[in-house]
MMTF fields as JSON, N, C-alpha, C and O atoms, coordinates in Angstrom:
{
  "mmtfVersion": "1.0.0",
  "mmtfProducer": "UNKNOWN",
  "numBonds": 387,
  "numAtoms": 388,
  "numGroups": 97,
  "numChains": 1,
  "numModels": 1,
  "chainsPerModel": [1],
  "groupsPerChain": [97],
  "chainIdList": ["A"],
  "bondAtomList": [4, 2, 8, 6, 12, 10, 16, 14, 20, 18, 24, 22, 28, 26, 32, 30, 36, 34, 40, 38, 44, 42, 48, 46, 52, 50, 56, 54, 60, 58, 64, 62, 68, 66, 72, 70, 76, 74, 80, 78, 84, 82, 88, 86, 92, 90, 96, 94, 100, 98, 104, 102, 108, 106, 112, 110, 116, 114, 120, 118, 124, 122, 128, 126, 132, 130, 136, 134, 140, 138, 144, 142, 148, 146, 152, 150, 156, 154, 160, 158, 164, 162, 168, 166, 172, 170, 176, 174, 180, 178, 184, 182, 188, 186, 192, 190, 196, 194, 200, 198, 204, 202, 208, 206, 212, 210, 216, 214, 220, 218, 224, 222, 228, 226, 232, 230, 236, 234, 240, 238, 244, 242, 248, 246, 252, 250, 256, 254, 260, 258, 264, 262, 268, 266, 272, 270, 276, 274, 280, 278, 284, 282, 288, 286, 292, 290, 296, 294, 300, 298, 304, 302, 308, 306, 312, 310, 316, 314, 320, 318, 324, 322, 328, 326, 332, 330, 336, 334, 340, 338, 344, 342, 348, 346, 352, 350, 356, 354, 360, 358, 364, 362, 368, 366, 372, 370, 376, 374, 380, 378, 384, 382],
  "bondOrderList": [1, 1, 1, 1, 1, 1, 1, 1, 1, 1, 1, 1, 1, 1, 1, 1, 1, 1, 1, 1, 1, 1, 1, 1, 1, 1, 1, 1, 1, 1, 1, 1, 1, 1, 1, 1, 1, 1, 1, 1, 1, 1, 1, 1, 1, 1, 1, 1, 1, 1, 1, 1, 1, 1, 1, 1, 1, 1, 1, 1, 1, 1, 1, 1, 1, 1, 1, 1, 1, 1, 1, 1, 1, 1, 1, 1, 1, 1, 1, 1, 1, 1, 1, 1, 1, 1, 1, 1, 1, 1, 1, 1, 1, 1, 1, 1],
  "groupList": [{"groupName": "UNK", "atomNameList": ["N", "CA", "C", "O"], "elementList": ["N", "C", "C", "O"], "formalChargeList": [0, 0, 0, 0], "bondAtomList": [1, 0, 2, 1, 3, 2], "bondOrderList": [1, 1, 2], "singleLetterCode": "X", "chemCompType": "L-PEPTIDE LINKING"}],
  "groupTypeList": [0, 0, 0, 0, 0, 0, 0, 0, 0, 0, 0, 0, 0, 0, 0, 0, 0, 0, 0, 0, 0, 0, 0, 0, 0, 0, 0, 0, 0, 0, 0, 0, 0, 0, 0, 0, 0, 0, 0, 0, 0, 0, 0, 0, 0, 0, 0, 0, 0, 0, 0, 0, 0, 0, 0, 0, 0, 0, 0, 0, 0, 0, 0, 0, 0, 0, 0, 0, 0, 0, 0, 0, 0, 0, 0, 0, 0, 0, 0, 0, 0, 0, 0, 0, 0, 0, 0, 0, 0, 0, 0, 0, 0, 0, 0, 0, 0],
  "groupIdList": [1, 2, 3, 4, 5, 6, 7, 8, 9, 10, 11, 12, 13, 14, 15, 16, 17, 18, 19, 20, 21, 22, 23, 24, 25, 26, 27, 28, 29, 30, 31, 32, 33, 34, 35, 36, 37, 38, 39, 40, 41, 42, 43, 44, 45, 46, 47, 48, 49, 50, 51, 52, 53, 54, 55, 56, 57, 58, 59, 60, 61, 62, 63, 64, 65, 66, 67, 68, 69, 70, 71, 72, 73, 74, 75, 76, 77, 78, 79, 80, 81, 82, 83, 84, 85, 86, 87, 88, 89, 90, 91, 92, 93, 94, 95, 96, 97],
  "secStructList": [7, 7, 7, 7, 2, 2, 2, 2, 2, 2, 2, 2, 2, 2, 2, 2, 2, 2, 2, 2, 2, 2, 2, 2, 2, 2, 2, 2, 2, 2, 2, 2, 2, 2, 2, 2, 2, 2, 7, 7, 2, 2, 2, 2, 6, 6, 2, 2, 2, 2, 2, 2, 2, 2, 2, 2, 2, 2, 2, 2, 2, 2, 2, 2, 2, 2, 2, 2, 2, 2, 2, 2, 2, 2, 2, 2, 2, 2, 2, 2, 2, 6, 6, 1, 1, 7, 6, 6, 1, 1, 7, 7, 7, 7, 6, 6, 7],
  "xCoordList": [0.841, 0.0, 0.888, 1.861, 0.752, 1.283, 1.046, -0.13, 2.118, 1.802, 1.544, 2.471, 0.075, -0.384, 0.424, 0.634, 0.711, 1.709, 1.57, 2.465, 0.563, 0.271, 0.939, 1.697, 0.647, 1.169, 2.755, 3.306, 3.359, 4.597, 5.177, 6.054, 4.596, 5.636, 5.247, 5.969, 4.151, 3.441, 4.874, 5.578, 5.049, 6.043, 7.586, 8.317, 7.983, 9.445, 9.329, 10.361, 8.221, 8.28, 8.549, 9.278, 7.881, 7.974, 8.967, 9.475, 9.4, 10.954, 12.104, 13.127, 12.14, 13.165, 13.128, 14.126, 11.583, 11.4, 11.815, 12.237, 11.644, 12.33, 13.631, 14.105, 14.336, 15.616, 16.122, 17.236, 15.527, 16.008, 15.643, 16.59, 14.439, 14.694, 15.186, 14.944, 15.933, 16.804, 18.111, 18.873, 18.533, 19.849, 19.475, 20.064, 18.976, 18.701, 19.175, 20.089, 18.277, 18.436, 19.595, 20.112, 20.475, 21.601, 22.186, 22.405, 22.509, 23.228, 23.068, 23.965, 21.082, 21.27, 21.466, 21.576, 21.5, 21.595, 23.785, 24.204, 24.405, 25.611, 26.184, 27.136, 25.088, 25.225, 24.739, 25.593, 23.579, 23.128, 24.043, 23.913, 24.915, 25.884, 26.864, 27.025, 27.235, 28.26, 27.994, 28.704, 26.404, 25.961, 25.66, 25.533, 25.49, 25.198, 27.171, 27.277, 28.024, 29.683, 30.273, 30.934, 29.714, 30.435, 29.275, 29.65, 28.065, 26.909, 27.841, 28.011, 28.169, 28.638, 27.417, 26.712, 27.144, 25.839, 26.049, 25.073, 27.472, 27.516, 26.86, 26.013, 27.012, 26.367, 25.428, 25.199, 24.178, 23.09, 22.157, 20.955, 22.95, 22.316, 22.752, 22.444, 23.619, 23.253, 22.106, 21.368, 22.217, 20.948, 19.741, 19.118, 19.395, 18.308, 17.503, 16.511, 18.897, 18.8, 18.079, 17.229, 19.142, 18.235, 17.305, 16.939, 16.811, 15.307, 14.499, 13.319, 14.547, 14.003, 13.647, 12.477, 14.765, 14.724, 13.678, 12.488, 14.582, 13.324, 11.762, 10.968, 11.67, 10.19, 9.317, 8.107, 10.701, 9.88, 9.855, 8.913, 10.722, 10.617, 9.179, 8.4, 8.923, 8.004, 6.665, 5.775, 6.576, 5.534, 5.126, 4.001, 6.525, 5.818, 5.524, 4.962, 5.916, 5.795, 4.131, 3.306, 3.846, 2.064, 1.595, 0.464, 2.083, 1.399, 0.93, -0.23, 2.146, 1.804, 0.667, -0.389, 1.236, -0.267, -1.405, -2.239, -1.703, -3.182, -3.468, -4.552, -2.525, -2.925, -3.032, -3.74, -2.478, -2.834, -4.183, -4.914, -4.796, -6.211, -6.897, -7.832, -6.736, -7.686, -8.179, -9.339, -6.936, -7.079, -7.939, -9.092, -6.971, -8.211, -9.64, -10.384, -9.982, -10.86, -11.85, -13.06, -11.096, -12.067, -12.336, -13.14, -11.439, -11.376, -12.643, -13.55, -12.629, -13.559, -15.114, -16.176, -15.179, -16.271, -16.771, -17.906, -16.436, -16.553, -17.547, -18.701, -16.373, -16.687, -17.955, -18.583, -18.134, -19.839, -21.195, -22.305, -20.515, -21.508, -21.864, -22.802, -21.026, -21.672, -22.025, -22.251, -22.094, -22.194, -21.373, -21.75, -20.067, -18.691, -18.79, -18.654, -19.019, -18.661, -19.808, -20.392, -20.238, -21.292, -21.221, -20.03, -21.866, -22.302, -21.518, -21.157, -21.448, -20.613, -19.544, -18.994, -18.766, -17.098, -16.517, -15.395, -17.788, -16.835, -16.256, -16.9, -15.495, -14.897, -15.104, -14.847, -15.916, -15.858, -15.3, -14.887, -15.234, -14.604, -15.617, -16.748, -15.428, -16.447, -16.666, -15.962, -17.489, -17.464, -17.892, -17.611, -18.729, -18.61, -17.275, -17.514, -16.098, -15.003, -14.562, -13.57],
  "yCoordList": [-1.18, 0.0, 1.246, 1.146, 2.579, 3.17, 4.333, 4.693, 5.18, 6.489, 7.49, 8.013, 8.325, 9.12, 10.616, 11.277, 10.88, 11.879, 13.418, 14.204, 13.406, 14.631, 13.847, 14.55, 12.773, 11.906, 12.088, 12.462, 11.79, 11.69, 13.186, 13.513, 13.964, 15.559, 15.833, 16.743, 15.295, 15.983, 15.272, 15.9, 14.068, 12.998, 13.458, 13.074, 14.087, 14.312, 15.912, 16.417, 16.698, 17.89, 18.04, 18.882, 17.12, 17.128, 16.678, 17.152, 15.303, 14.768, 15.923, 15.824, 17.036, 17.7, 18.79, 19.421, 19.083, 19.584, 19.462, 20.31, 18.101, 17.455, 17.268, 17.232, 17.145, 17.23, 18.185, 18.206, 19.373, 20.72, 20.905, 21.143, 20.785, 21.224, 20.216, 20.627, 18.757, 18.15, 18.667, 18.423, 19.529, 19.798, 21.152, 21.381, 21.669, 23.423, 23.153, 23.809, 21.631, 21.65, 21.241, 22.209, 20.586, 19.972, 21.002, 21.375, 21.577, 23.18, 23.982, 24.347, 24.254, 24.961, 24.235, 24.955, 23.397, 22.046, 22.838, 23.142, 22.82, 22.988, 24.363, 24.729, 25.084, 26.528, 26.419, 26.934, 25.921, 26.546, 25.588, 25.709, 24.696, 24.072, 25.644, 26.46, 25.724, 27.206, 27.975, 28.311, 28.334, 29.331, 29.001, 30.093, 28.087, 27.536, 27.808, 28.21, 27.626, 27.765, 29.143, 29.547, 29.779, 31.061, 32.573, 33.571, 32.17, 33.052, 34.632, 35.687, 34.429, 35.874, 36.011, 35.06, 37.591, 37.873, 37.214, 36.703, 37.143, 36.511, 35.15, 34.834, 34.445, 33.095, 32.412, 31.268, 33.854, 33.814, 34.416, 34.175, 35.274, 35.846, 34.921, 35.211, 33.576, 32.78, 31.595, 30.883, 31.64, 30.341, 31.127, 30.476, 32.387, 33.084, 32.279, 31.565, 33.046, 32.759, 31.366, 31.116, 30.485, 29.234, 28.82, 27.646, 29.646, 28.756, 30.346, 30.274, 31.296, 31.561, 30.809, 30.972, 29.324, 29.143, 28.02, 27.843, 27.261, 26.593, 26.582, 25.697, 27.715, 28.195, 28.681, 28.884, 28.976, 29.437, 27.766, 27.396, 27.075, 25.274, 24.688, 24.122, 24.913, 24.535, 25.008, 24.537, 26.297, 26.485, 26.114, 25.81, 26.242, 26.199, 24.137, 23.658, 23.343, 21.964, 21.994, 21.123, 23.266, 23.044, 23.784, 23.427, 24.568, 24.995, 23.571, 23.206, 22.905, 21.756, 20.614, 20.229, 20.248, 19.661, 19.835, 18.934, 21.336, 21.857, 21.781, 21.572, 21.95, 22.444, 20.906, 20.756, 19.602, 18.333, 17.998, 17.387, 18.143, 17.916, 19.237, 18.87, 19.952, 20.862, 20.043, 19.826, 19.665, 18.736, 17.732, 17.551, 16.945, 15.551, 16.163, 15.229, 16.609, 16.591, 17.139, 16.985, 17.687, 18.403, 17.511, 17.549, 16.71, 15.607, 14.78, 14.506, 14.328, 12.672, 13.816, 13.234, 15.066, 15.566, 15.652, 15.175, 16.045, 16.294, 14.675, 14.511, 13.676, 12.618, 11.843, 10.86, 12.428, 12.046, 12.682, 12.171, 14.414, 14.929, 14.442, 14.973, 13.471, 12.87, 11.588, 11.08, 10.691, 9.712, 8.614, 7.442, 9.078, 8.343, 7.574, 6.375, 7.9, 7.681, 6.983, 7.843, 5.642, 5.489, 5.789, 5.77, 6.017, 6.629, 5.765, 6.194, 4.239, 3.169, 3.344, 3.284, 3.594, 3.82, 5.077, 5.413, 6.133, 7.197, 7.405, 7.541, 7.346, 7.176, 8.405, 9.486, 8.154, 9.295, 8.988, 7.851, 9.865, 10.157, 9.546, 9.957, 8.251, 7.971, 8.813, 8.678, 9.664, 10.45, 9.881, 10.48, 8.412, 7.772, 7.515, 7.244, 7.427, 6.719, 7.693, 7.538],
  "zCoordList": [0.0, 0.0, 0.0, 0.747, -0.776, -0.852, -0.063, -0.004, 0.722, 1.327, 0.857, 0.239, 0.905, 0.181, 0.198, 1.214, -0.799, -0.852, 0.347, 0.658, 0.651, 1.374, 3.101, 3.769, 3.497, 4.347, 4.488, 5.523, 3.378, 3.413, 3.543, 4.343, 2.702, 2.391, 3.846, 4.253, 5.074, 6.268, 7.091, 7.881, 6.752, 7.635, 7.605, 8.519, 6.811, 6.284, 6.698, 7.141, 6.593, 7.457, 8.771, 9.296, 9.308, 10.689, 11.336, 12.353, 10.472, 11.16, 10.702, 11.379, 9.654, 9.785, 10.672, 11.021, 11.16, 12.58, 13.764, 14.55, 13.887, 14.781, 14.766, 15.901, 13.972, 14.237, 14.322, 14.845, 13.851, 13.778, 15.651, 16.4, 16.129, 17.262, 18.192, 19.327, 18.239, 18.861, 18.853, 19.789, 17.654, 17.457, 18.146, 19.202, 17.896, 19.183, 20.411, 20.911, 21.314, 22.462, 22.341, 22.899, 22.066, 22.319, 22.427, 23.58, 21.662, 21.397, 22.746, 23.505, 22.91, 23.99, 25.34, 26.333, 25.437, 26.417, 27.164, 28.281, 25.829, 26.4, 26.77, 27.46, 25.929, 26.383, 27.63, 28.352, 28.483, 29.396, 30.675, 31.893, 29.974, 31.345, 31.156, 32.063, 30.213, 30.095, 31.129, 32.077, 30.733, 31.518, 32.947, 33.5, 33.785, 34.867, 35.597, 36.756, 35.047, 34.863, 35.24, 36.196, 33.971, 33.932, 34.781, 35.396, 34.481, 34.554, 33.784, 34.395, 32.771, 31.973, 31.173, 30.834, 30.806, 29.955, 28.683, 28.134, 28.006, 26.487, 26.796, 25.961, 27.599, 27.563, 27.755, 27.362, 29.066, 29.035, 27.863, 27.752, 26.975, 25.599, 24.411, 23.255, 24.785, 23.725, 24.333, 23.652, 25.731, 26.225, 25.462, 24.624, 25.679, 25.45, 24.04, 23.891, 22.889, 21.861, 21.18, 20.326, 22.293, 21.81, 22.476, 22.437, 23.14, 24.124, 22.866, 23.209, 21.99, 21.228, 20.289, 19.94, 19.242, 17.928, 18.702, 18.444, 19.822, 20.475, 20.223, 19.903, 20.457, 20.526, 19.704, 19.8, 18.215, 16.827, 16.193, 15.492, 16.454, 15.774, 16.264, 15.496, 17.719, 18.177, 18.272, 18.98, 17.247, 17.166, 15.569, 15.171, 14.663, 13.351, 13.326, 12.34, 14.32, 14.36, 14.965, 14.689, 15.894, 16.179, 14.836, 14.505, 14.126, 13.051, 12.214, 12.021, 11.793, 10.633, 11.331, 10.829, 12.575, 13.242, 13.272, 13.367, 13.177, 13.264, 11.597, 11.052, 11.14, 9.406, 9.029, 8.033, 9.597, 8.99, 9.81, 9.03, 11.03, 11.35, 10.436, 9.724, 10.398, 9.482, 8.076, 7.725, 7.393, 6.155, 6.281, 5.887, 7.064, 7.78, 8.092, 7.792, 8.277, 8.849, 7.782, 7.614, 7.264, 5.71, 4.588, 3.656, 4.949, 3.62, 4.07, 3.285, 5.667, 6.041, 6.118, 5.893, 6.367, 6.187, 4.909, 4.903, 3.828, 2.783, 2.355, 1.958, 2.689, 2.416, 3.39, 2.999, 4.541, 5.24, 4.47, 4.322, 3.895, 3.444, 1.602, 1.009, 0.967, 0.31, 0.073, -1.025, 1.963, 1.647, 1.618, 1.631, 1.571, 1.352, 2.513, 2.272, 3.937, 4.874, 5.897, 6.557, 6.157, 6.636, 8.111, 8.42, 9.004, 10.152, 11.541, 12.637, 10.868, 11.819, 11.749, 12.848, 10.758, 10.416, 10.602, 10.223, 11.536, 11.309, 13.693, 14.733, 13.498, 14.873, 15.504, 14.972, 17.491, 17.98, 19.135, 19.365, 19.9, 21.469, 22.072, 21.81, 23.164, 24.206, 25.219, 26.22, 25.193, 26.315, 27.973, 29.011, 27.849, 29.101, 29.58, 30.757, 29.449, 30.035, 30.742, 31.455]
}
């Protein structure tokens, strides 16, 4: 079975997300032993820095999440409102549990 292309370009986005912000922390991971060391301002204005890229990686990684349920969700609707989708197969939240 093949991975539907919107799947994959969503899958290879996100893992270079992810690695992009594994390699941040590592980075800022050794800056902030620096900074725990020296406490000089150059080294708390590079921790800064990277608890910033931190936080721009990690938001454009909730951007692509929300923008792939937006899709999903437009696609399996689309597909209830003509029928595609019978009423048993479409999965909800148990709200008893």
């Amino acid at each position: 079975m093949a991975i539907p292309a919107m799947l994959m370009t969503w899958s290879s986005r996100m893992d270079d997300l992810h690695e992009q912000l594994m390699k941040e922390f590592r980075i800022y991971f050794t800056n902030y032993q620096q900074f725990a060391v020296e406490r000089t301002m150059a080294s708390a204005k590079r921790t800064r820095a990277n608890l910033m890229q931190m936080i721009k990686l990690s938001q454009e990684m909730r951007q692509a999440l929300l923008d792939t349920y937006k899709e999903r969700h437009r696609r399996y609707s689309e597909k209830y409102r003509k029928g595609g989708v019978p009423r048993d197969k479409i999965r909800r939240r148990n709200l008893d549990t």
